[in-house]
N, C-alpha and C positions, 0 to 999 in steps of 0.2 A: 504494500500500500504506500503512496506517494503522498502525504500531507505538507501544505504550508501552515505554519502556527503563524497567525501575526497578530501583533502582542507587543504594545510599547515597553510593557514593564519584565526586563529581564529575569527575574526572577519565576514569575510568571510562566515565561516562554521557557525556561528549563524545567517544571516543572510539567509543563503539557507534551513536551520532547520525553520526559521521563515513561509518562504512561503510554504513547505511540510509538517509540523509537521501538519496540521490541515488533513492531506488525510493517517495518518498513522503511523509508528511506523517510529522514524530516528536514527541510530544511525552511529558516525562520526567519522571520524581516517584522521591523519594529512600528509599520503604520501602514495606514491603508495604500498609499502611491506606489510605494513599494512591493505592497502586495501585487495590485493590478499591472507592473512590471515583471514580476515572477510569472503573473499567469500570461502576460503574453511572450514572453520567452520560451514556457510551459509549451503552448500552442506553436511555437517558431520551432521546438526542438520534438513538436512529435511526442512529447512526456510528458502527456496530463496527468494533472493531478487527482486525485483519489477523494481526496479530504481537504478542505480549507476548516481550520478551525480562527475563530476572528474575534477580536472585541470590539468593541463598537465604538468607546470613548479613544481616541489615539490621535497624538498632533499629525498636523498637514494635511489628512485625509481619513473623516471618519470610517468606523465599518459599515454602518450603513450605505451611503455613497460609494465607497469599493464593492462590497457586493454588487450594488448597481450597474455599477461598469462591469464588471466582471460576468454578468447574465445580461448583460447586449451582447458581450464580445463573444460567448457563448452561443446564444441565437444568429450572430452575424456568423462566424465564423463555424462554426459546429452541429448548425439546422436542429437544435434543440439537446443537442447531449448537455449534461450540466453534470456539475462538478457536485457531490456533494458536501452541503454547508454547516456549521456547528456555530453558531453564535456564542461567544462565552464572556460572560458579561455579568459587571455588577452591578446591571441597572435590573431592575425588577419590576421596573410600573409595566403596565397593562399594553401604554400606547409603543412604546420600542420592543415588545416580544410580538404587537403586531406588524408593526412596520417591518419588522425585523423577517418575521415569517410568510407576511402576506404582501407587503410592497414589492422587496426582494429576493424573498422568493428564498429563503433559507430553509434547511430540512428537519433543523432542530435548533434550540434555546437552552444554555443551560446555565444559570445564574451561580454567580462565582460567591462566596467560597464553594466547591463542592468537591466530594467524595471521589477519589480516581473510578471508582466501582461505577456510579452515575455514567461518566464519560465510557468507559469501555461498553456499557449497556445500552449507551445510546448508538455506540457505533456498532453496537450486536444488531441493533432493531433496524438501522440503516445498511445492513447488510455486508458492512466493510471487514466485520471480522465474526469469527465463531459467535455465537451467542453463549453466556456465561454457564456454568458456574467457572470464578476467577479465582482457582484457589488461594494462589501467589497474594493478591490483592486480601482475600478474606483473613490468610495466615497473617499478615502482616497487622491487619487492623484489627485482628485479635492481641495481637502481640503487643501493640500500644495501648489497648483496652485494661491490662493488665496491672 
């Protein structure tokens, strides 16, 4: 699986690198411009991507407005293939999970802080990898339960 994490806050983006790196190649850019520059190099080299996981609040180009661009250039260039999208965000209100899912058209929302288990289960239900049970994940978060 080919994911772009983008993700102002480094910590962050090591963090979501942490729970996908193990299902594939990740590479990670810290705002949206940047993002919709990956994805057309992505489309220039023939090696689309799998997964975009994105936050929304990031200087120079929010995730909203990337997405956007990012499902034209899809549509123009791809006659409807799309990438699928993980919105991961600490916004929570009602109107940016809609814009988010219904403007631009993202496959999933997942409100930050959360649980690595969350994010692999959503990418079980979007079909990019096994569906769970996570053992590795469970043993672990027994382990700090302790």
């Amino acid at each position: 699986m080919r994911t772009l994490i983008v993700e102002d806050s480094r910590s962050m983006r090591e963090h979501l690198k942490e729970i996908v790196a193990p299902y594939g190649r990740v590479n990670q850019v810290p705002d949206g411009r940047q993002a919709v520059n990956a994805f057309v190099r992505s489309l220039e080299d023939k090696k689309l991507y799998d997964l975009i996981l994105m936050d929304i609040e990031m200087p120079v180009l929010d995730g909203h407005k990337a997405l956007g661009m990012i499902r034209r250039l899809e549509e123009q260039r791809l006659g409807g293939i799309r990438t699928k999208v993980v919105m991961v965000s600490s916004l929570s209100d009602y109107e940016n999970i809609l814009q988010a899912q219904f403007e631009e058209r993202a496959d999933a929302y997942i409100t930050k802080p959360f649980e690595p288990k969350m994010l692999l289960e959503t990418l079980g239900n979007l079909g990019l990898i096994d569906k769970g049970p996570f053992p590795e994940i469970d043993a672990a978060a027994g382990q700090l339960g302790q």
